[in-house]
N, C-alpha and C positions, 0 to 999 in steps of 0.2 A: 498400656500407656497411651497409647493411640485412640483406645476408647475414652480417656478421660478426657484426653484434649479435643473430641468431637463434642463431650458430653458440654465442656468448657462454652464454647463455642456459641453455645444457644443460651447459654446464660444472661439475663438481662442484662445491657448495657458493654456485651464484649463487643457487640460490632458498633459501639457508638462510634462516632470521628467528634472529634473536638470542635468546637463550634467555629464558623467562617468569622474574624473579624470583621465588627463594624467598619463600613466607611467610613472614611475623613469628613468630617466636616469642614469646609476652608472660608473663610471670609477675607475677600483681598480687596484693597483697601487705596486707592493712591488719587495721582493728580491726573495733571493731563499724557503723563509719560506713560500710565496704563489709558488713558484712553485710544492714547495711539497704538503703532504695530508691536512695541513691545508687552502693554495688557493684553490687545485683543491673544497675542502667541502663548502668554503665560498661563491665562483662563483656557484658552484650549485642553493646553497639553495637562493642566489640573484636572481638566474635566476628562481627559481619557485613560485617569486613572481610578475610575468609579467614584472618586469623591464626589459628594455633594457640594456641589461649588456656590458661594452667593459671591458677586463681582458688584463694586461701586466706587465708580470713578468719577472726578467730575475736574473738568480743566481750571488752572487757576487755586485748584483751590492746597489748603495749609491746613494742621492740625484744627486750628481755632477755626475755621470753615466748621467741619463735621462735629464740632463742641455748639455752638452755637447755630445753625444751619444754617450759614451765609449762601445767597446767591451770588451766581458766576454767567459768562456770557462766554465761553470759547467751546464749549464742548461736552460734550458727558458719553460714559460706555457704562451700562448696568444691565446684569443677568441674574438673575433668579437660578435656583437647581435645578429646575425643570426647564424653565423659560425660554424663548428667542429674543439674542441682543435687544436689545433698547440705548442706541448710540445715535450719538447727534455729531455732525464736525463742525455745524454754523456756529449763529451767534447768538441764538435763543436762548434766554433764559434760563437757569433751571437754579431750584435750591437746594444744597448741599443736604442732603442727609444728615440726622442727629445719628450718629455711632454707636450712643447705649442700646437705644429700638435694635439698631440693625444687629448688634451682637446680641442682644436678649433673644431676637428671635431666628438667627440662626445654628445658636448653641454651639459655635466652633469648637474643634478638638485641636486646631490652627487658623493663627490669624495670622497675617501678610498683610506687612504696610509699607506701601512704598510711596513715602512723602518725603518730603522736605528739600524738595529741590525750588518750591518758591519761597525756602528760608535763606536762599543765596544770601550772601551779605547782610542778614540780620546781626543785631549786635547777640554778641554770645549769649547773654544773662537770658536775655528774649528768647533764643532758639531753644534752652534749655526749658523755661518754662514752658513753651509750648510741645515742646517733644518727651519729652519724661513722663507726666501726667497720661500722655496718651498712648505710651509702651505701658504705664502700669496699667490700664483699664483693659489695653488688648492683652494682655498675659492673662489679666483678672479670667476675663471671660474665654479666653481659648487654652489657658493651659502649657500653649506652644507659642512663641510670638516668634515670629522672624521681619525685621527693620531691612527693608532694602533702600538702599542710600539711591542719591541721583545721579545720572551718569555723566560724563563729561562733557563740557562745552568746549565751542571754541574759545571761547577767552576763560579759563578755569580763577579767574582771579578770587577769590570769596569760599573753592569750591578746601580746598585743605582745613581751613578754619573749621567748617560747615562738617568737615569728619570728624575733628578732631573733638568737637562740642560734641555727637551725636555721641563719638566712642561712650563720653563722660554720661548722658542723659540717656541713652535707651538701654546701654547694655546690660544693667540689673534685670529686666527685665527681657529685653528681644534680644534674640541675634542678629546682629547688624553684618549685612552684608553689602560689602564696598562693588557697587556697580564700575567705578574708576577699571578696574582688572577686563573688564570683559567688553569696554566700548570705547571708541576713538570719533572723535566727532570730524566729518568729513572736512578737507579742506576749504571746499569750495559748496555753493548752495546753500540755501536754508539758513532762517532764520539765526543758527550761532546756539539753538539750546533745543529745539524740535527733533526730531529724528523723522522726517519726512523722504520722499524722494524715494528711489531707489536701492540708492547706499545707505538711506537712513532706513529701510525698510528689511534691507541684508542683515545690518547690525543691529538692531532692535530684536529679530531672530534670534540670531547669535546670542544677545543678552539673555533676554528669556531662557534659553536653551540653560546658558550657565546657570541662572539662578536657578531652574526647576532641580538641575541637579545635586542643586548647593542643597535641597530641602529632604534627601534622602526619603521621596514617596517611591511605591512601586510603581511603575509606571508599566503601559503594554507595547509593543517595542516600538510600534508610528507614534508615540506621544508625542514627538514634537518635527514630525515630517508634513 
């Protein structure tokens, strides 16, 4: 018996291991909330889980931006899978990215959008057009969509509407996940919708943090230290 299972042994294909899966491909996707410390945290900690990450953000900008490739003047964070940031905080110009290019040539196996926090206070009909059309294109091309909503302000007036439409428009396709849970906008300081400062530098961590968890990758255990 002994001898067969040695003979076994050398048999082609007995000491194969199953093949390593592919990395993730991610394309993440937002406004100026990923430009700031909550993108630059979330692109980290994606990228220190071997995915190939492609990151495009640009301040200001809405669905119909990255449809049409409007130019913006507050800011932009963009990174390649191999590359070194490419982030602005001035008031330079830059023009939005067309979104089919970018998903055509990144091939995502996940896409991550975290827009529509300059749909505050659009009227309903509006926000749906513009947000539905563009969870169906990111599903289209990545397979996996995940919608992360905007976090809270100080004055939240616009912001319950603004979920309650998103529930309606992206969820056939992405999963929408409520940033409201995981951020508290400071009382004092800053602008009333940026996450700047210190405290907006803490919590924008914190954010990140929830959401990388909320997306069930492997991560290696400093992913988000």
């Amino acid at each position: 018996m002994k001898i067969l299972l040695l003979l076994a042994s050398f048999l082609p294909g007995a000491l194969a291991q199953e093949p390593a899966p592919e990395p993730e491909r991610i394309v993440l996707v937002g406004d100026s909330h990923t430009v700031g410390h909550f993108g630059v945290n979330l692109d980290a900690a994606l990228r220190k889980t071997g995915a190939a990450v492609t990151t495009r953000a640009v301040c200001a900008s809405a669905p119909r931006s990255w449809r049409e490739g409007l130019t913006h003047s507050c800011g932009w964070f963009f990174r390649d899978p191999e590359g070194q940031p490419d982030r602005e905080l001035g008031t330079k110009p830059k023009k939005t990215p067309l979104i089919a290019p970018v998903l055509a040539a990144a091939r995502p196996t996940l896409v991550i959008v975290a827009l529509a926090a300059n749909l505050t206070g659009a009227p309903t009909g509006y926000i749906e057009s513009e947000t539905s059309p563009f969870a169906e294109l990111a599903a289209a091309a990545g397979g996996r969509c995940v919608w992360v909503g905007p976090p809270r302000r100080r004055n939240e007036t616009g912001q319950k509407e603004l979920y309650e439409t998103l529930q309606r428009s992206v969820t056939a396709h992405c999963r929408l996940i409520d940033s409201r849970e995981f951020t508290r906008y400071p009382a004092a300081g800053g602008d009333g919708v940026h996450y700047w400062g210190s405290d907006g530098e803490r919590i924008s961590k914190e954010w990140a943090a929830a959401v990388f968890s909320r997306l069930g990758l492997h991560s290696s255990p400093d992913a988000l230290r």
